[in-house]
N, C-alpha and C positions, 0 to 999 in steps of 0.2 A: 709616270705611267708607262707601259711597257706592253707593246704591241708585237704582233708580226707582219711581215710584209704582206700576207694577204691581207690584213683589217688596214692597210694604210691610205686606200681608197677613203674607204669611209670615214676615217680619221680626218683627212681632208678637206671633208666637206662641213664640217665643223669650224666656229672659228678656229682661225691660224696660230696654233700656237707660235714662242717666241723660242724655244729651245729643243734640239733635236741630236741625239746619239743614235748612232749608227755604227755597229760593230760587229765584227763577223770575218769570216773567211771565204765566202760566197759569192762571187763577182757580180754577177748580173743581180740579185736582189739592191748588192748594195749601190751598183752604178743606176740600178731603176730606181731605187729610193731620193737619191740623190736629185735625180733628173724632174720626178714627181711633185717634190719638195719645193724645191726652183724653179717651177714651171708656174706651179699655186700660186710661188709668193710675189710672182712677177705680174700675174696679173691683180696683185692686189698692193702696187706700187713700191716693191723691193726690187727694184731695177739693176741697182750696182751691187756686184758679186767680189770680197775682195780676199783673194784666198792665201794662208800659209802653211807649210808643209814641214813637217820634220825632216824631211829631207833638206831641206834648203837651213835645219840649225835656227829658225827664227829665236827670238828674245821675248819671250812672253809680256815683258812690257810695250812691245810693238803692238802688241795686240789688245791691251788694253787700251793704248795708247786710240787706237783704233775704231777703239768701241764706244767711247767717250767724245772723240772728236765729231763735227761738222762737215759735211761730204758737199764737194764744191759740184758735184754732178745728181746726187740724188739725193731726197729727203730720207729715205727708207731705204737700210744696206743688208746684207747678208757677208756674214762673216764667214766662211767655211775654213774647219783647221782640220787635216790630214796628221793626226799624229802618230800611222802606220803602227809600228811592234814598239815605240819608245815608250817610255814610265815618265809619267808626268814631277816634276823635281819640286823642290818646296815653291817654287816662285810661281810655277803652271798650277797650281794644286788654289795658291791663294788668288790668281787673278780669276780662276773661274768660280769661285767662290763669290768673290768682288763682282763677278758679273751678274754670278744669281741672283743675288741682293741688291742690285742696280735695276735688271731686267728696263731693259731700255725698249718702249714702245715702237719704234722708229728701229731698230738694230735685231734681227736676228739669228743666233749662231746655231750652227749645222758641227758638231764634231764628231768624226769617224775615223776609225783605223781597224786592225785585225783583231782576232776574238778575245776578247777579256778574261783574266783571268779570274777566277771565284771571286775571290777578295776586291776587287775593285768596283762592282755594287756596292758595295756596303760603306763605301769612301764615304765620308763628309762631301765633297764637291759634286759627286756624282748624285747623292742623295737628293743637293741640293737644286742641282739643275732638270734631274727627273721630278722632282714633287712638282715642277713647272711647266715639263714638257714632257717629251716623250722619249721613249730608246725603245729601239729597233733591233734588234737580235739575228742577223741574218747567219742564217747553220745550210750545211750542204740539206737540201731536201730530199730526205727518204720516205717512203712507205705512204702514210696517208697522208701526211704535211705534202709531199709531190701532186699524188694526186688532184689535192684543192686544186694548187697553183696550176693543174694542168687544166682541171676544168674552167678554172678562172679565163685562162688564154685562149682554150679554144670556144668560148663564150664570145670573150672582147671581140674576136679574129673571125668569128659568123664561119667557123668551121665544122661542119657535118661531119663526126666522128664517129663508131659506135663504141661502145665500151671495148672491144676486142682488138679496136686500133687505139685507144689510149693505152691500153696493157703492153702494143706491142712500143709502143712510143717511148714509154717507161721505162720499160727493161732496155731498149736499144741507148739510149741516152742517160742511163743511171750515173750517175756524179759527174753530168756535164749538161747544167742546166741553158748556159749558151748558148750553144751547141742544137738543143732540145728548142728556146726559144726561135733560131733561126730556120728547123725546119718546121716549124710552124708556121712562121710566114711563109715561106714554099708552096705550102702546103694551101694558104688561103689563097696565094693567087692563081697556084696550077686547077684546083678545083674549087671557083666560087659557086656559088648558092645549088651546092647538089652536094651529095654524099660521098663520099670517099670508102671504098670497099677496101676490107684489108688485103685484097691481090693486089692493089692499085697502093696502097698505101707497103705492102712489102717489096714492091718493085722498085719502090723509090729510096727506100731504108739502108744505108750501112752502120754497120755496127760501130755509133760514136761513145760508148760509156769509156768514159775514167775514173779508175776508181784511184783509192788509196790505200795506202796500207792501214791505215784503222777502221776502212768499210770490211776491209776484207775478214780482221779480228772480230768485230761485229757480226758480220754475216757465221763467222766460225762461233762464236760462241751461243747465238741462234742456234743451230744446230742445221742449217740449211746449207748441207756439203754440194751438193749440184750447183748453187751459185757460187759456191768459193771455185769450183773449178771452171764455169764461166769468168771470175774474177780472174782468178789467174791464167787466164787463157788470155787476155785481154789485156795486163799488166804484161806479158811475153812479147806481144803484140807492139807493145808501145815503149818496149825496149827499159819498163822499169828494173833498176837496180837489184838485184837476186839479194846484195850483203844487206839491203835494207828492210829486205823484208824477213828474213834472217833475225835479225836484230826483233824485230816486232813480235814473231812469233814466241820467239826464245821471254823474249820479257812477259808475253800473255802466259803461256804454258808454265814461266816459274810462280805466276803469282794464282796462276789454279794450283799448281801445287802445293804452295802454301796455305791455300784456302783450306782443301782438301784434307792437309794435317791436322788442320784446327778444327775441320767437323768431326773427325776421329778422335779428337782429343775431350768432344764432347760440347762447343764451342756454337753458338747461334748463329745462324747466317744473317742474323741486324748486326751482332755483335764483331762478325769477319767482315762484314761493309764495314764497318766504323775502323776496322783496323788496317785496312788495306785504301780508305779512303774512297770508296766507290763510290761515285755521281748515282745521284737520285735514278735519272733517263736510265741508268745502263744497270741497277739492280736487276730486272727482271731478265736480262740477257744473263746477267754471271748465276741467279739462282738456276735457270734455265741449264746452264752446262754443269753444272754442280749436279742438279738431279739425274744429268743423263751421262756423266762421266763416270766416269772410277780412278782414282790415285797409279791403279797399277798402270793403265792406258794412257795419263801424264804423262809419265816418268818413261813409261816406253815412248810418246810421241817425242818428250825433251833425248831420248838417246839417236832416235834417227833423226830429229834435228840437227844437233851435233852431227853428225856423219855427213849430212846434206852440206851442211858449214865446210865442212872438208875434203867433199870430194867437188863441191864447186868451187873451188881455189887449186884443186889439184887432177881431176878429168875432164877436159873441156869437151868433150863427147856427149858424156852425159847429161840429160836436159833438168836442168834444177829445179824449174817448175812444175817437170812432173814429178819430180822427188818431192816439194814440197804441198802438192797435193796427196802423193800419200801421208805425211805429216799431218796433214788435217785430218784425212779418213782415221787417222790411228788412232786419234785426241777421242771417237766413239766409236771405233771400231778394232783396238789394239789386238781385240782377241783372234780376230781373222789374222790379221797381217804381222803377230808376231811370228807366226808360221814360216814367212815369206821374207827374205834378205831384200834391202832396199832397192838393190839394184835392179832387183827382177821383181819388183810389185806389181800386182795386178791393176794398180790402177794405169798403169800405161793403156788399158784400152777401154779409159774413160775419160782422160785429157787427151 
């Protein structure tokens, strides 16, 4: 079965299931998940927590070993396995197999690590242990997935908001859900049981978003350039790597350009997903820049990319970031700013 961390409330209050995946990239969903989980199962007599980590190299027979045994402290354990970014080997693949088919009334396992790739849903072991329990999917929260969670909190937290301070909540703390949680709490004990005016609520705001370089890609191929240059205002800010975003851009831009050959070629855009591999979620973002690009506006953005690549390795004067928001303007605006030499782009008086 397979939830998100808002429905894990309500999941909750359900009987307990015995088996739980949690995986993701998302820190606070997944250390709340965590916290929620073992909190449940302790008031319902899973007292002893006995945890292994990929880091520490454990032996998967340790851990069977574990789940089979007699606990000289509590009737009812939790097993929690941290297997971070590692690949589960023939021997981890059979013991959690062994476990599913055991499901021991008294024993239950909590396993978590970072985001899964495609293929490992579909595993035997994983099948096996989700057809019994649950998995959790925790992803950075954008757009309306955010939203919930923010109404969720400021519900929990008896905080008087108006929609006008969750927008600005939102936008200040985009991909630092943390961050977002902690002025929340702030937030309910400077002003309890009254409203919070957004003068009162921007007085107290600094600007905490972290993004990444594939919100940024995302956000550019939406076609929402005013955020990309908030994005990159903010990535400048925090001192992110100019060669890696470089790298990001360069790889999105060749692979619209390949797209682009292939609708001229006469080619379906189901049929350039399937060939380029494109996730379900992110179709409607690459159809989206497809209808609002042009091939010649690529291929110009991929040439002042390259240039960008080289004059930040070679004029430390000039600000990369604002070069590479022209790069983005170009990707829907080539026709303006093929006009205008990179150097002296007009978007300097928009970053």
């Amino acid at each position: 079965m397979r939830i998100y961390h808002s429905q894990l409330n309500q999941q909750l209050s359900k009987p307990l299931l015995h088996f739980w995946l949690i995986f993701g990239d998302e820190p606070w969903q997944k250390n709340d998940a965590l916290e929620q989980i073992k909190s449940v199962a302790a008031t319902q007599g899973f007292s002893e927590v006995i945890r292994f980590s990929s880091e520490d190299n454990f032996d998967w027979s340790e851990v069977m070993e574990e789940y089979q045994s007699l606990s000289l402290f509590a009737s009812q354990r939790i097993l929690e396995i941290d297997i971070g970014a590692a690949r589960l080997d023939e021997r981890g693949t059979q013991v959690l197999n062994d476990i599913a088919a055991i499901d021991h009334p008294d024993v239950m396992l909590i396993l978590h690590g970072q985001k899964l790739d495609a293929a490992i849903p579909r595993k035997k072991w994983f099948k096996n242990l989700d057809s019994k329990g649950c998995y959790i999917p925790v992803y950075e929260l954008e757009g309306k997935g955010l939203n919930i969670w923010l109404n969720q909190q400021i519900k929990a937290q008896r905080i008087q908001l108006a929609p006008q301070g969750q927008a600005m909540l939102a936008d200040c703390y985009a991909g630092n859900l943390p961050g977002l949680y902690q002025e929340l709490q702030k937030l309910a004990i400077l002003y309890p049981n009254r409203p919070i005016t957004p003068a009162e609520l921007e007085s107290l705001l600094i600007d905490q978003a972290k993004f990444t370089p594939f919100q940024l890609t995302d956000t550019l191929l939406a076609g929402n350039i005013k955020q990309c240059m908030h994005i990159l205002t903010q990535m400048k800010h925090e001192g992110v790597a100019v060669g890696q975003l470089i790298w990001t851009l360069h790889k999105e831009l060749t692979q619209l350009q390949g797209m682009h050959i292939r609708l001229q070629q006469g080619q379906s855009s189901a049929d350039i997903f399937q060939h380029f591999k494109v996730w379900e979620k992110k179709k409607p973002l690459y159809q989206n820049a497809l209808n609002r690009t042009s091939l010649a506006n690529i291929q110009l953005a991929r040439s002042r990319l390259a240039k960008v690549d080289l004059l930040s390795k070679t004029d430390t004067e000039l600000d990369a970031f604002l070069l590479l928001a022209d790069v983005c303007l170009a990707i829907f605006h080539g026709e303006v700013l093929e006009h205008y030499p990179l150097e002296s782009s007009p978007v300097s008086t928009v970053l």
